[in-house]
Residue frames as a rotation matrix with the C-alpha (Angstrom) as fourth column:
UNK 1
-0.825 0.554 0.112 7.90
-0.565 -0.811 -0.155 -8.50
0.006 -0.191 0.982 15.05
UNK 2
-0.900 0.436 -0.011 4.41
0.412 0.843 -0.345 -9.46
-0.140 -0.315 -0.939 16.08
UNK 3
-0.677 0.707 0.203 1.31
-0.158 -0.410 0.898 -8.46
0.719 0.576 0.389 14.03
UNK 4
-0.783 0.495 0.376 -1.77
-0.441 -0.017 -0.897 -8.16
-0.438 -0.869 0.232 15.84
UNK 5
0.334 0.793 0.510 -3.32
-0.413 0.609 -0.677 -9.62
-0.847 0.016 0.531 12.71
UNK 6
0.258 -0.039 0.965 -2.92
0.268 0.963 -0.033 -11.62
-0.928 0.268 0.259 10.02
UNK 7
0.042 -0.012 -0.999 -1.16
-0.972 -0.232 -0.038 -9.88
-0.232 0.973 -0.022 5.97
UNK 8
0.808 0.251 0.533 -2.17
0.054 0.870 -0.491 -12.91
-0.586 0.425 0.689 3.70
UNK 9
0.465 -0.466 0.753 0.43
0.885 0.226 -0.407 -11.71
0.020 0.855 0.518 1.04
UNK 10
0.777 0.101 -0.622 2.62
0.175 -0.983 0.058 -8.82
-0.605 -0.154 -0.781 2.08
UNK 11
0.472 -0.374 0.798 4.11
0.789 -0.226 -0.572 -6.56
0.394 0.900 0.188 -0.16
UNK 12
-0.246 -0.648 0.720 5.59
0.214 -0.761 -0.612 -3.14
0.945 0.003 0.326 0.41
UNK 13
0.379 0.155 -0.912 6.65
0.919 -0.182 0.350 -2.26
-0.112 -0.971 -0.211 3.94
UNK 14
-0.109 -0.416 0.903 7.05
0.461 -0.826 -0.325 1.84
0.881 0.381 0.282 4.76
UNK 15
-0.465 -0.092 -0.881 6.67
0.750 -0.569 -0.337 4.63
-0.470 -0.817 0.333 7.38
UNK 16
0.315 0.683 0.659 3.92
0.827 -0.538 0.162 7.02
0.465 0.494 -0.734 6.83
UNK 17
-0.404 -0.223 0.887 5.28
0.200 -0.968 -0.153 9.43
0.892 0.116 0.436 9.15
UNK 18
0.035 0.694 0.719 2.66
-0.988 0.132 -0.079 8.00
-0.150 -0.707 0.691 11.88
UNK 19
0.686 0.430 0.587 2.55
-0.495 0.867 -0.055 4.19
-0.532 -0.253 0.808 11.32
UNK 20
-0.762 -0.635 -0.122 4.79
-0.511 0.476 0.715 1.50
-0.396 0.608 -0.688 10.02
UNK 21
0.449 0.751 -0.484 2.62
-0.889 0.326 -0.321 0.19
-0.083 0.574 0.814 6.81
UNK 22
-0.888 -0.235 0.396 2.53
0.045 0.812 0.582 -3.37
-0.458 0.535 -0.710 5.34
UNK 23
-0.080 0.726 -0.683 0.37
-0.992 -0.124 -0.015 -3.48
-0.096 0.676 0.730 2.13
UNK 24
-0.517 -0.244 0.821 -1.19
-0.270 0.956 0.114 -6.71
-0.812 -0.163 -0.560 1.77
UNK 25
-0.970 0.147 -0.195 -1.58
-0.117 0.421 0.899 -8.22
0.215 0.895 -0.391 -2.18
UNK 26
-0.776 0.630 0.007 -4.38
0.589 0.722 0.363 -10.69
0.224 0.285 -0.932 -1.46
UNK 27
-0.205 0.910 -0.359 -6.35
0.979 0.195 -0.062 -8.30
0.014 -0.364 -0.931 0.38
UNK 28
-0.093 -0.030 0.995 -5.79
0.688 -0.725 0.042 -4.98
0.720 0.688 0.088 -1.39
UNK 29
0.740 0.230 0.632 -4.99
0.110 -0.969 0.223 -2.67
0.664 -0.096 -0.742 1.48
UNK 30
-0.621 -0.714 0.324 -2.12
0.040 -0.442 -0.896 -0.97
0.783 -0.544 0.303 3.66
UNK 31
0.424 0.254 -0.869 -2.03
0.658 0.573 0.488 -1.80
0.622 -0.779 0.077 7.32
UNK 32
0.332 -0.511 0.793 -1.41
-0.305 -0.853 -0.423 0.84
0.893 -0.101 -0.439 9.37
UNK 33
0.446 0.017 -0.895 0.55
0.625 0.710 0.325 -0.38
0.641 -0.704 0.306 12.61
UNK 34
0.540 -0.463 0.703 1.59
-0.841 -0.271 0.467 1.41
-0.026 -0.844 -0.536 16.65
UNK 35
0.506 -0.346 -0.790 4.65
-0.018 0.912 -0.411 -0.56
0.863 0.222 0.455 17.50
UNK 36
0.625 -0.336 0.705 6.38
-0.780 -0.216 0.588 -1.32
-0.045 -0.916 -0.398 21.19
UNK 37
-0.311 -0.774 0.551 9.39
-0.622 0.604 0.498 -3.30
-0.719 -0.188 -0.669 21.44
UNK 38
-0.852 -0.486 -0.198 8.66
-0.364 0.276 0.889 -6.27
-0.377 0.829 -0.412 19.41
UNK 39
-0.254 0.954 -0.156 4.53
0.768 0.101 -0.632 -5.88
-0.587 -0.281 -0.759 19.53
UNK 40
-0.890 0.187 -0.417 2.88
-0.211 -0.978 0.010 -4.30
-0.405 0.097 0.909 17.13
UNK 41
-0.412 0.910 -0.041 -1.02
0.408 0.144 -0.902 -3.24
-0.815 -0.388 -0.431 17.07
UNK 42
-0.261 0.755 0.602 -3.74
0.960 0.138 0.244 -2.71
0.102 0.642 -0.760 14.43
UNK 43
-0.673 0.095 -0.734 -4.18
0.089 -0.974 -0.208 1.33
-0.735 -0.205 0.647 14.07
UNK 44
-0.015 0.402 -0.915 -5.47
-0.776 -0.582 -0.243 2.00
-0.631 0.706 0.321 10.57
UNK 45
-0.322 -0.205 0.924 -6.74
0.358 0.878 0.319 -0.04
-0.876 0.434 -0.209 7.89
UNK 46
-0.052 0.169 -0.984 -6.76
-0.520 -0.846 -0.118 1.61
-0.852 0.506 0.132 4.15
UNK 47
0.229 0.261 0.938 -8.71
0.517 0.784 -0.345 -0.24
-0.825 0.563 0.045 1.39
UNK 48
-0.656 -0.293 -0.695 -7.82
-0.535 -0.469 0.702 0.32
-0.532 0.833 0.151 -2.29
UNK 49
0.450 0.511 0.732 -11.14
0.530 0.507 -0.680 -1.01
-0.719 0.694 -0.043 -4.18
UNK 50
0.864 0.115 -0.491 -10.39
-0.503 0.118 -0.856 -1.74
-0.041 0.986 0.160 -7.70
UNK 51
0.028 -0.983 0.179 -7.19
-0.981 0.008 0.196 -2.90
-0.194 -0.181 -0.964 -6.72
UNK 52
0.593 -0.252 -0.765 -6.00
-0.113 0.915 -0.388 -6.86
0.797 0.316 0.514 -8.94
UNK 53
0.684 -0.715 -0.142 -2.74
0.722 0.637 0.269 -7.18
-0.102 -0.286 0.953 -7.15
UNK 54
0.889 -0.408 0.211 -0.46
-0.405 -0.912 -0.055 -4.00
0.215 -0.036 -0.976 -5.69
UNK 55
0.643 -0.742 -0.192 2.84
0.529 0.611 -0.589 -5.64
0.554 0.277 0.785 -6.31
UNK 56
-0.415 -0.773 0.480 4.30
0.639 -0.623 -0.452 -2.44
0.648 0.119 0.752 -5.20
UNK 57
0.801 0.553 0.230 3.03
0.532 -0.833 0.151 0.69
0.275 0.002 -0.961 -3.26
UNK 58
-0.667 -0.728 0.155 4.72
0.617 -0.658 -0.432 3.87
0.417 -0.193 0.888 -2.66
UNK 59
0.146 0.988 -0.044 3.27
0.948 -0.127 0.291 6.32
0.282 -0.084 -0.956 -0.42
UNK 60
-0.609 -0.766 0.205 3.66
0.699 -0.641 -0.319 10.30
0.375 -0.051 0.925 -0.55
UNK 61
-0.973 0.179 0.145 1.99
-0.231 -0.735 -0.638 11.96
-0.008 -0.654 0.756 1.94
UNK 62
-0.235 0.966 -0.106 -1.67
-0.587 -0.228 -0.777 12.60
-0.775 -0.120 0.621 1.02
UNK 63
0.621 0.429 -0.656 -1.54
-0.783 0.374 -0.497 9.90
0.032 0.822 0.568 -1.80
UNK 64
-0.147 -0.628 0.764 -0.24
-0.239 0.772 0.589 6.13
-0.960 -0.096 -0.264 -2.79
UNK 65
-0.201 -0.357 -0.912 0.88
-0.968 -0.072 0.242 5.07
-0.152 0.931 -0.331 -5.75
UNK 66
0.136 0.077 0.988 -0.10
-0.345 0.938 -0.025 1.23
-0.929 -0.337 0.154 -6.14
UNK 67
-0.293 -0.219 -0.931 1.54
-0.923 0.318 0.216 -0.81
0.249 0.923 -0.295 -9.26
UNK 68
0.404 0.905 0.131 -1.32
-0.748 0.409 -0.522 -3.06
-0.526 0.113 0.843 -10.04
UNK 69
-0.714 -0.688 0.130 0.15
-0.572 0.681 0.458 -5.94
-0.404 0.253 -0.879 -11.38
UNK 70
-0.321 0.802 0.505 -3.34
0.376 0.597 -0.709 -7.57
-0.870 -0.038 -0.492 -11.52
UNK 71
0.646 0.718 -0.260 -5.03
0.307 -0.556 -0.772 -4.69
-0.699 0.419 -0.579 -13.53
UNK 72
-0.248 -0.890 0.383 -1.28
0.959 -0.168 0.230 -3.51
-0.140 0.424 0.895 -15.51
UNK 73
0.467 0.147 0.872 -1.71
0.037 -0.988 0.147 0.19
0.883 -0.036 -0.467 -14.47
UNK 74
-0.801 -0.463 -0.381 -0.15
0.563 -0.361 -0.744 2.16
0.207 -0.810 0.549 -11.48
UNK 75
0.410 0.910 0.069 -3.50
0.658 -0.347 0.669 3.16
0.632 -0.228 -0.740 -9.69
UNK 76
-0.558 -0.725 0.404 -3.31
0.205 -0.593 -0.779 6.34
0.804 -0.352 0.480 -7.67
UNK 77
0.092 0.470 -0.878 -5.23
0.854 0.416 0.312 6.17
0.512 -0.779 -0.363 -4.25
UNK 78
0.355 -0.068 0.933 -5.83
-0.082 -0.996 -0.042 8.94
0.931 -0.062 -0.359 -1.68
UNK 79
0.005 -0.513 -0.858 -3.98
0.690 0.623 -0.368 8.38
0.724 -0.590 0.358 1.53
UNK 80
-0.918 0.066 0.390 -4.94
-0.046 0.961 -0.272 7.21
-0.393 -0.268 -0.880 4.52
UNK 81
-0.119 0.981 -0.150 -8.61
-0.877 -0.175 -0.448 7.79
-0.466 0.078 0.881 2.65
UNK 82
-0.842 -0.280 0.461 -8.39
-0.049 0.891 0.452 4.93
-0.537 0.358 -0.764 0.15
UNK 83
0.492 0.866 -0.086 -11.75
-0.074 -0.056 -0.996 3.85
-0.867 0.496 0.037 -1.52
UNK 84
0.880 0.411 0.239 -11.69
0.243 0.043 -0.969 4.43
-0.409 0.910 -0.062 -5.24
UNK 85
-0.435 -0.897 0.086 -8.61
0.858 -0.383 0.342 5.55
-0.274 0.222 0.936 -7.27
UNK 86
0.424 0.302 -0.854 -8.24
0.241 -0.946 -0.215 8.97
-0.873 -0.115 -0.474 -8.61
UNK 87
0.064 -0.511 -0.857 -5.59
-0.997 -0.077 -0.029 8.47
-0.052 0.856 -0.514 -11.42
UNK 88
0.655 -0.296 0.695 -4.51
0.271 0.951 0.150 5.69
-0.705 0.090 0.703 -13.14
UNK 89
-0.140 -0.947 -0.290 -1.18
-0.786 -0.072 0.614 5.62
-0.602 0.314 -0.734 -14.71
UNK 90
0.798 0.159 0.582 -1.84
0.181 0.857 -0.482 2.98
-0.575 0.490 0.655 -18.30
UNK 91
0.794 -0.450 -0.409 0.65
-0.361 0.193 -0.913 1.77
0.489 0.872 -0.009 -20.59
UNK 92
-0.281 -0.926 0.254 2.30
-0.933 0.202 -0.297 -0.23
0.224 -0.320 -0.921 -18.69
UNK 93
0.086 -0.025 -0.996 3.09
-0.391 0.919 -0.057 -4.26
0.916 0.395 0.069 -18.63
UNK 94
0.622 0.029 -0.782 2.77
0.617 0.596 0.513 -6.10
0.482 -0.802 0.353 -14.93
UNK 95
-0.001 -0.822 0.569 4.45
-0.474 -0.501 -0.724 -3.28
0.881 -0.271 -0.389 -13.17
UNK 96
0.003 -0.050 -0.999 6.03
0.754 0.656 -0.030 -4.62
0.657 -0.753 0.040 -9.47
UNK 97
-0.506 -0.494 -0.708 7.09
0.829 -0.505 -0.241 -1.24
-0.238 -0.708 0.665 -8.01
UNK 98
0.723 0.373 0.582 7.16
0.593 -0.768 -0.244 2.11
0.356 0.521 -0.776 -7.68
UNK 99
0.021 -0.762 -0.647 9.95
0.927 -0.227 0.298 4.58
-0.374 -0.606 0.702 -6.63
UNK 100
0.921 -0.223 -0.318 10.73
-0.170 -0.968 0.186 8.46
-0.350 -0.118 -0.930 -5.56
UNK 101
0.453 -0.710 0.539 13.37
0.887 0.296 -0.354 9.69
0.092 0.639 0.764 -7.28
UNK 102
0.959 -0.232 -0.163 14.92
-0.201 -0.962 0.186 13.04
-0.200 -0.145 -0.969 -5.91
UNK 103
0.668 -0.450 0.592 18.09
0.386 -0.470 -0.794 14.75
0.635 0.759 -0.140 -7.27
């Protein structure tokens, strides 16, 4: 595959449902990407400020989940809105991930 720009440090790759994401560590946000054969283009770009180092993201619908390695919390982000967190998830030690769990 062929970015149309540069992820310094990528981390979690997904499917929003509309875009194939690649969150990128160094530069604390989730690429949103249109793909065509093996070409894919720059749609959406979604900053997470406060964000050390999202080892991880998970993203459910209208929100992402980002385990903050940097900051050792699991910041919660609106999604595709980004900006500021809303929650933060503490007591926890360099998390790397996150993960859905359904029954």
């Amino acid at each position: 595959m062929t970015l149309s720009n540069t992820v310094e440090f990528p981390g979690s790759v997904q499917w929003d449902g509309k875009y194939l994401t690649i969150e990128d560590q160094e530069t604390s946000a989730i690429y949103g990407y249109a793909c065509s054969g093996s070409s894919c283009g720059l749609k959406r770009t979604v900053s997470l400020t406060g964000a050390a180092d999202c080892a991880g993201t998970w993203i459910a619908k209208t929100i992402v989940f980002c385990a903050d390695a940097g900051n050792d919390d699991v910041a919660v982000y609106k999604y595709p809105a980004g900006g500021s967190s809303i929650a933060t998830l503490t007591g926890t030690d360099f998390p790397l991930g996150v993960i859905q769990v359904t029954k």
